[in-house]
C-alpha positions as a LaTeX table, in Angstrom:
\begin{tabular}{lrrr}
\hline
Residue & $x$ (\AA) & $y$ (\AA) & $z$ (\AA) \\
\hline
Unk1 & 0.00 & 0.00 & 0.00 \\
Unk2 & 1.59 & 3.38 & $-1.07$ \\
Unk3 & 2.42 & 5.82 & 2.01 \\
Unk4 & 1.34 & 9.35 & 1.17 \\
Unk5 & 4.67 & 10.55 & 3.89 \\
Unk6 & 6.52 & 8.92 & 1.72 \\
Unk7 & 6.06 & 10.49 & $-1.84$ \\
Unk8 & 8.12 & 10.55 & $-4.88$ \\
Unk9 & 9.14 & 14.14 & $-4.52$ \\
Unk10 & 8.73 & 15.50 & $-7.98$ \\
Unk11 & 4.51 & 14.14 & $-7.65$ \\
Unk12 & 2.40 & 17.81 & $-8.19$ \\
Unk13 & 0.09 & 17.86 & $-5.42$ \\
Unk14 & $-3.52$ & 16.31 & $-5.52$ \\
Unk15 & $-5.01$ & 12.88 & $-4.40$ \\
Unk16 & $-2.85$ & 10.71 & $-6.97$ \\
Unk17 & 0.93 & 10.05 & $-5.89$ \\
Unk18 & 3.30 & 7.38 & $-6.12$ \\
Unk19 & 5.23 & 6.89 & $-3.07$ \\
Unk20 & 9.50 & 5.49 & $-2.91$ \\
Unk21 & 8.68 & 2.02 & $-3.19$ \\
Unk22 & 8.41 & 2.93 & $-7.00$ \\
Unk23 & 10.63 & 0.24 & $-9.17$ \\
Unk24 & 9.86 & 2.11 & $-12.31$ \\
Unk25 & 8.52 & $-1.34$ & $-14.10$ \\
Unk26 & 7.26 & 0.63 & $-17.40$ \\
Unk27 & 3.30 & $-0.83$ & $-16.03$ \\
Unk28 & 1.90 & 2.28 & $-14.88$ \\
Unk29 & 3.47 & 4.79 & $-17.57$ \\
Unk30 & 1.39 & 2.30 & $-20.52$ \\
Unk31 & $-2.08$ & 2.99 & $-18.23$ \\
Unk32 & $-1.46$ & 7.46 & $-18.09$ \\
Unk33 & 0.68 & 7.99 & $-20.19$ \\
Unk34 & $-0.81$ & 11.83 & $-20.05$ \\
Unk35 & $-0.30$ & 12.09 & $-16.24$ \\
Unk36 & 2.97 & 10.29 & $-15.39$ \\
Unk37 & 6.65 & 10.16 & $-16.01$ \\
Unk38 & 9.98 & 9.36 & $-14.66$ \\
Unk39 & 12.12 & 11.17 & $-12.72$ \\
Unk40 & 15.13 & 12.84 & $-14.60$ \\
Unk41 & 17.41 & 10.12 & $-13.34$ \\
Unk42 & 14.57 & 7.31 & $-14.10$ \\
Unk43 & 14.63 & 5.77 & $-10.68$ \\
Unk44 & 11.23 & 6.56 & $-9.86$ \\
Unk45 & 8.21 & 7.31 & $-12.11$ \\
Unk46 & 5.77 & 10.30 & $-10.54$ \\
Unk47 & 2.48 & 12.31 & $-11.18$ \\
Unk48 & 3.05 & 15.23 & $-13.48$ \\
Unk49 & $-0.24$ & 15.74 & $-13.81$ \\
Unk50 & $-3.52$ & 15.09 & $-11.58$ \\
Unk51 & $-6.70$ & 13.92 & $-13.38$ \\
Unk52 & $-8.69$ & 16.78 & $-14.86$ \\
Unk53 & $-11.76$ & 14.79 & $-16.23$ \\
Unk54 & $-13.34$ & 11.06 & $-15.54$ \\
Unk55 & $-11.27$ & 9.41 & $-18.06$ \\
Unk56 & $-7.92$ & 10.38 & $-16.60$ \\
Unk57 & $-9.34$ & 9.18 & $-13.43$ \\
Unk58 & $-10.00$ & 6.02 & $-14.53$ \\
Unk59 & $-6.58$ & 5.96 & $-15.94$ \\
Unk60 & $-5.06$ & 6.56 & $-12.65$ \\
Unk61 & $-7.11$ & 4.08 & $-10.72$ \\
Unk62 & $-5.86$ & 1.40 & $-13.64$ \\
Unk63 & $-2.10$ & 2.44 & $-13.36$ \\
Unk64 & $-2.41$ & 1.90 & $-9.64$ \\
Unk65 & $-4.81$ & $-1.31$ & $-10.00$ \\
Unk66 & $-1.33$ & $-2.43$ & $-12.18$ \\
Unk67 & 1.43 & $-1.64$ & $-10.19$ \\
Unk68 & 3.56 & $-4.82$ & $-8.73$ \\
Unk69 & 4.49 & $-2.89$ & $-5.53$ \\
Unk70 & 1.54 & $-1.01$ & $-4.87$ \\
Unk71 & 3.21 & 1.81 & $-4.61$ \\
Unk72 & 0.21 & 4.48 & $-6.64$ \\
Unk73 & $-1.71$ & 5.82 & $-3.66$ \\
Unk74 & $-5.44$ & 7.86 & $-3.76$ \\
Unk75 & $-5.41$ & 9.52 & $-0.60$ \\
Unk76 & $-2.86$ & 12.22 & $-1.38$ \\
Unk77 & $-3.73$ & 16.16 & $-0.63$ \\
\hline
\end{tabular}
């Protein structure tokens, strides 16, 4: 389960993050393309963007339905 204390720095703040536990697997990234990408060294993958309409919502909630580690939470602020 992703910890919101422990975010991926670069995530823009909203209810979508992904959290340090990130092992950036290339799974999430195929799901929103339009809201994520990976940090400049590529270690971690991050929110760019937060959903603006349903259909990046339901992208989100995919990408974190997909990740191995769980580490895309929905309780951000």
């Amino acid at each position: 389960m992703a910890d919101k204390n422990d975010k991926v720095p670069e995530n823009v703040p909203g209810k979508f993050y992904i959290d340090n536990s990130c092992v950036p697997c290339n799974d999430c990234l195929e799901e929103a393309p339009q809201l994520l990408k990976y940090t400049d060294d590529e270690s971690k993958v991050y929110f760019h963007k937060q959903p603006t309409n349903p259909e990046e919502a339901i992208a989100a909630r995919k990408a974190m339905e997909i990740c191995p580690v769980e580490a895309i939470g929905d309780d951000g602020e």
